[in-house]
Chimera marker file (.cmm) of the C-alpha trace (Angstrom):
<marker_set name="trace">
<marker id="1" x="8.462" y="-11.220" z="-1.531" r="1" g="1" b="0" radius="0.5"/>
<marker id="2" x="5.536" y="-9.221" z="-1.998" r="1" g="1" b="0" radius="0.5"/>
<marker id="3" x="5.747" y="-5.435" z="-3.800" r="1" g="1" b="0" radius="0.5"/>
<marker id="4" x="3.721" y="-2.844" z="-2.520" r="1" g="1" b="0" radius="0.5"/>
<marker id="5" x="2.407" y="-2.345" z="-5.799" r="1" g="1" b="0" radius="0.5"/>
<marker id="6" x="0.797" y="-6.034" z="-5.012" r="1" g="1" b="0" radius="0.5"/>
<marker id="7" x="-1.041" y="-4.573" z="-1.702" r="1" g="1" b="0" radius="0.5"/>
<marker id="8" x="-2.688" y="-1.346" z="-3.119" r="1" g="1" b="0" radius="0.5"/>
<marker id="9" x="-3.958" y="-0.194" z="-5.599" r="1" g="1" b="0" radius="0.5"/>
<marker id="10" x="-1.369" y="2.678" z="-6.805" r="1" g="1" b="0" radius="0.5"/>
<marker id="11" x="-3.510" y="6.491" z="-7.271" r="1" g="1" b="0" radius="0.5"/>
<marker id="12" x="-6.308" y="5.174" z="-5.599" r="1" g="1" b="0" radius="0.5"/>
<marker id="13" x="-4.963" y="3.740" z="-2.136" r="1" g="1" b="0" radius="0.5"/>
<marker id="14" x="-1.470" y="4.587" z="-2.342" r="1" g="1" b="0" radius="0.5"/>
<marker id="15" x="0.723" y="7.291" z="-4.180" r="1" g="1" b="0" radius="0.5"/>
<marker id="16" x="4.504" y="6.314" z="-5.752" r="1" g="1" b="0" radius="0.5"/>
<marker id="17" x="7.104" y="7.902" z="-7.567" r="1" g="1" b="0" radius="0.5"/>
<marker id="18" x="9.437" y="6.909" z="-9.940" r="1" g="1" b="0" radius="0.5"/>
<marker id="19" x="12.272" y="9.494" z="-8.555" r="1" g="1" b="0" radius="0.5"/>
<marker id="20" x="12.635" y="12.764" z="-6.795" r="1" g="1" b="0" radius="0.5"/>
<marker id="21" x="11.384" y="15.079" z="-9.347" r="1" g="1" b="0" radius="0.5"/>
<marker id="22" x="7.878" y="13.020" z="-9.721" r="1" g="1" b="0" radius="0.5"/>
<marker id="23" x="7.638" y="12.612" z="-5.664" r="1" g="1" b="0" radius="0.5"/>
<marker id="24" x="7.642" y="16.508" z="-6.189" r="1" g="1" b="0" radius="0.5"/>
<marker id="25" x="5.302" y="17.002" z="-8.502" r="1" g="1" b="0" radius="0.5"/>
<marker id="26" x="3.139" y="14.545" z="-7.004" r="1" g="1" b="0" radius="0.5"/>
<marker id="27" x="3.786" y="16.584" z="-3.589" r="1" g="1" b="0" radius="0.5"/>
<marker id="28" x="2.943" y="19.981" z="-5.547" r="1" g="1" b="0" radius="0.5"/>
<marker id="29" x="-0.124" y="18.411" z="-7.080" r="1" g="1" b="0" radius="0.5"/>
<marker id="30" x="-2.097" y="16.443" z="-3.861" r="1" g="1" b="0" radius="0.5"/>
<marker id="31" x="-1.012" y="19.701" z="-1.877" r="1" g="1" b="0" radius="0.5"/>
<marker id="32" x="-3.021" y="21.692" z="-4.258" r="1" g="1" b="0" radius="0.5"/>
<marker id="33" x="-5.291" y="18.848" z="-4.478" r="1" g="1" b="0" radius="0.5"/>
<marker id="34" x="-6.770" y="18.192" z="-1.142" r="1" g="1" b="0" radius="0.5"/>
<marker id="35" x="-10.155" y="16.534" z="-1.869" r="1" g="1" b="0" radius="0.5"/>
<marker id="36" x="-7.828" y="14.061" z="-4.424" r="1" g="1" b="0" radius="0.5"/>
<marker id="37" x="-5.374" y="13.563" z="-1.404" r="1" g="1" b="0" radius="0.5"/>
<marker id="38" x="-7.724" y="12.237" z="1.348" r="1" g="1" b="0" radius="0.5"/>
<marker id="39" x="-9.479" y="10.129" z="-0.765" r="1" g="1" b="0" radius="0.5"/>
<marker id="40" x="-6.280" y="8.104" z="-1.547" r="1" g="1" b="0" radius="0.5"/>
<marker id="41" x="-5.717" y="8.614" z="2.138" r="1" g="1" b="0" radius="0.5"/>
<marker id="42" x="-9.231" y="7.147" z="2.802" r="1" g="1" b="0" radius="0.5"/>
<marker id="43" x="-9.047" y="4.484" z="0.669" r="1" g="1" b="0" radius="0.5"/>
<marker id="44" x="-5.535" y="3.828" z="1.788" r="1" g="1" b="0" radius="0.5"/>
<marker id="45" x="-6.418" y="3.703" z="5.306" r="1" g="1" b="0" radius="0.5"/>
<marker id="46" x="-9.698" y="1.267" z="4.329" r="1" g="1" b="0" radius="0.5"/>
<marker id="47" x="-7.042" y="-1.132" z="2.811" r="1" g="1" b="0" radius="0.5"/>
<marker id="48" x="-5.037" y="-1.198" z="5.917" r="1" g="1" b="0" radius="0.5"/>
<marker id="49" x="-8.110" y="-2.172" z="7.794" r="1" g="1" b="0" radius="0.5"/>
<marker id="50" x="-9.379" y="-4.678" z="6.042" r="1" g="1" b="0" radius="0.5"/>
<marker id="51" x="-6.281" y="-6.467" z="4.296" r="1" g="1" b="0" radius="0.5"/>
<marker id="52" x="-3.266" y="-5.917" z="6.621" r="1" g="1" b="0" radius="0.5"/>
<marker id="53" x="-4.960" y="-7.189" z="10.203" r="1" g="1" b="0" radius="0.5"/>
<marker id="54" x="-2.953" y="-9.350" z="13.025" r="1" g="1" b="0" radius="0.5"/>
<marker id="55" x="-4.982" y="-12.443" z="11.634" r="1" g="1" b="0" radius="0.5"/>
<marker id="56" x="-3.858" y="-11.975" z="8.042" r="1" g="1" b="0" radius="0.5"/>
<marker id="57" x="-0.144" y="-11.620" z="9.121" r="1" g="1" b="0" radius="0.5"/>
<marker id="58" x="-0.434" y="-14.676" z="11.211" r="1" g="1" b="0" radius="0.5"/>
<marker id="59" x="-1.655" y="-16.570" z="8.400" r="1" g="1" b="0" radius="0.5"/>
<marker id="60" x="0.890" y="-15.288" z="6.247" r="1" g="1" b="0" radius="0.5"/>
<marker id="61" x="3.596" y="-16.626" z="8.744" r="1" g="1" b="0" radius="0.5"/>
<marker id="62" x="1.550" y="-20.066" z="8.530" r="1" g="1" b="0" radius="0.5"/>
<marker id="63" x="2.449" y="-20.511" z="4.649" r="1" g="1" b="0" radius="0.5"/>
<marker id="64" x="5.759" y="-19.226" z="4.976" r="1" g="1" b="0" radius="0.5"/>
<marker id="65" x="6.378" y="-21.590" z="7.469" r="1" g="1" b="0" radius="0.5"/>
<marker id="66" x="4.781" y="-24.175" z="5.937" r="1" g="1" b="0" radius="0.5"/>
<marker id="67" x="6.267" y="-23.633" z="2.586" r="1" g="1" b="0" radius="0.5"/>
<marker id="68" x="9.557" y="-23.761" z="4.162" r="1" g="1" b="0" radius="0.5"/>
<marker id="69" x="8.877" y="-27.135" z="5.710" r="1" g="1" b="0" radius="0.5"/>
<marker id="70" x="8.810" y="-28.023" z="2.100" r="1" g="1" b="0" radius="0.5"/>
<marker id="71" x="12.235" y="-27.001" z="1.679" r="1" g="1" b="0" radius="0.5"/>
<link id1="1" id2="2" r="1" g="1" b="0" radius="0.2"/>
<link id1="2" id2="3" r="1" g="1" b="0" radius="0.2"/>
<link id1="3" id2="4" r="1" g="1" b="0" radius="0.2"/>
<link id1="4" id2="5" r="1" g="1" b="0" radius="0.2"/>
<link id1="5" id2="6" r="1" g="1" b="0" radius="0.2"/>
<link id1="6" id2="7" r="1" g="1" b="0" radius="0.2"/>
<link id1="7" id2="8" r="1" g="1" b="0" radius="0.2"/>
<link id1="8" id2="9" r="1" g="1" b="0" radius="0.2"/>
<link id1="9" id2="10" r="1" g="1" b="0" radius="0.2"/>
<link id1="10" id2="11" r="1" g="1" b="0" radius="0.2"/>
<link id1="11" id2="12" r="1" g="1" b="0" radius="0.2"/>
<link id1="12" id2="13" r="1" g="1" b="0" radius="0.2"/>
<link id1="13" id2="14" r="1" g="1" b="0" radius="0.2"/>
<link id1="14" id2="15" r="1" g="1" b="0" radius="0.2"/>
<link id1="15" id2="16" r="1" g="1" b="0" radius="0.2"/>
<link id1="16" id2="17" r="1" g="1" b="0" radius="0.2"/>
<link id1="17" id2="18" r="1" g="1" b="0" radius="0.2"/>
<link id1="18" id2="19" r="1" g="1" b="0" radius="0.2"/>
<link id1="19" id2="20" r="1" g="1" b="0" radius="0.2"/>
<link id1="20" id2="21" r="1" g="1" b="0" radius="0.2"/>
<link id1="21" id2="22" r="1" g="1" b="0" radius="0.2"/>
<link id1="22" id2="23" r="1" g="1" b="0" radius="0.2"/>
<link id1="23" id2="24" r="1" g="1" b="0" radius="0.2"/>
<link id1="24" id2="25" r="1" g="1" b="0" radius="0.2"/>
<link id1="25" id2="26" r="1" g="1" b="0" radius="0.2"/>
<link id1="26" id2="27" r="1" g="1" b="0" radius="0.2"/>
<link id1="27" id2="28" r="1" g="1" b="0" radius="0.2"/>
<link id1="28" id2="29" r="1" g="1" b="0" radius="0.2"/>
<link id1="29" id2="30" r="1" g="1" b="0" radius="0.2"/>
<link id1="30" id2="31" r="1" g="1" b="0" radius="0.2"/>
<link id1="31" id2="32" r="1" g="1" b="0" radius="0.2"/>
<link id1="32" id2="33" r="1" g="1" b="0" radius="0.2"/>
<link id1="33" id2="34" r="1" g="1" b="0" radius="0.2"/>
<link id1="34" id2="35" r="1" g="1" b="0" radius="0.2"/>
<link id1="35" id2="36" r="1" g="1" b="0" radius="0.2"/>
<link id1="36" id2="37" r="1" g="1" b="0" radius="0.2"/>
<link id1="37" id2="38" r="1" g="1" b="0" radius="0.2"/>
<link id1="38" id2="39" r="1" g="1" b="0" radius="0.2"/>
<link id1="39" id2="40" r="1" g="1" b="0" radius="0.2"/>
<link id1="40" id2="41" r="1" g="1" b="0" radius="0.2"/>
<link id1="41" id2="42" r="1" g="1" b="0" radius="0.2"/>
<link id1="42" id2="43" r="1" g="1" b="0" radius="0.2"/>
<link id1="43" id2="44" r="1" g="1" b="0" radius="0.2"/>
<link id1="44" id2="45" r="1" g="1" b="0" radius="0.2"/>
<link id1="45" id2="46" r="1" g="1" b="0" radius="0.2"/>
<link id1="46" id2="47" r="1" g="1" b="0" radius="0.2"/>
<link id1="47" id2="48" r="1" g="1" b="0" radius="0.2"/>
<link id1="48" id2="49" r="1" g="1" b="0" radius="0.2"/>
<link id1="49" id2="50" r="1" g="1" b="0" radius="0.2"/>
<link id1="50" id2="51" r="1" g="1" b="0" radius="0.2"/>
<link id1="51" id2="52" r="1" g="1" b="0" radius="0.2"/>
<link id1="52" id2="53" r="1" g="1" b="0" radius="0.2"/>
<link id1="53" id2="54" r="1" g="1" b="0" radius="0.2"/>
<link id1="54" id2="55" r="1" g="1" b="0" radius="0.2"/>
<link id1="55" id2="56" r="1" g="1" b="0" radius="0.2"/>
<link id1="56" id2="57" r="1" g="1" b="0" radius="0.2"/>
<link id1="57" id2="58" r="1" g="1" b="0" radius="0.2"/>
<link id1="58" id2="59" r="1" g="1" b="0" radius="0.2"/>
<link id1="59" id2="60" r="1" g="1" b="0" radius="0.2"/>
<link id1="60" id2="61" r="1" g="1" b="0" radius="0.2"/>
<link id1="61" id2="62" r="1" g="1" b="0" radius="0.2"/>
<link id1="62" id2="63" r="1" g="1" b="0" radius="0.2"/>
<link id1="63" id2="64" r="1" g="1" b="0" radius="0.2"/>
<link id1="64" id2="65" r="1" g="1" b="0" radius="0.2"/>
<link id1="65" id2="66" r="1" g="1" b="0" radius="0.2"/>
<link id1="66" id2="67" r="1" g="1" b="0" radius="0.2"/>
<link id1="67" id2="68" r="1" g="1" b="0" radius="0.2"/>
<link id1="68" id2="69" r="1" g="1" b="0" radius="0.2"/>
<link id1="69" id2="70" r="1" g="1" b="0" radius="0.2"/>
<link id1="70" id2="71" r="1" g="1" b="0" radius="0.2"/>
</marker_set>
């Protein structure tokens, strides 16, 4: 299974917190932060476009299935 931390590229595509009190400072920080916050969002959103399409998923569910034929 794939981590999230495998799909982006954490602070520059995606934020994450260790627990609630860094998901607050984090909040605190990119609200105070805009120009830092949209270009994670940006980037983020670039990702999404090129990595995570209907053709990448499909393949995905190609080696799954394929690897499971293996089984």
């Amino acid at each position: 299974m794939r981590c999230i931390k495998d799909q982006f590229e954490v602070g520059k595509e995606i934020v994450l917190a260790e627990n609630e009190d860094d998901w607050n400072q984090k909040m605190e920080y990119y609200l105070e932060n805009p120009e830092k916050r949209i270009a994670i969002m940006k980037a983020g959103q670039e990702r999404v476009r090129k990595s995570h399409t209907y053709i990448n998923r499909a393949n995905q569910l190609i080696e799954l299935y394929k690897d499971f034929k293996k089984i």
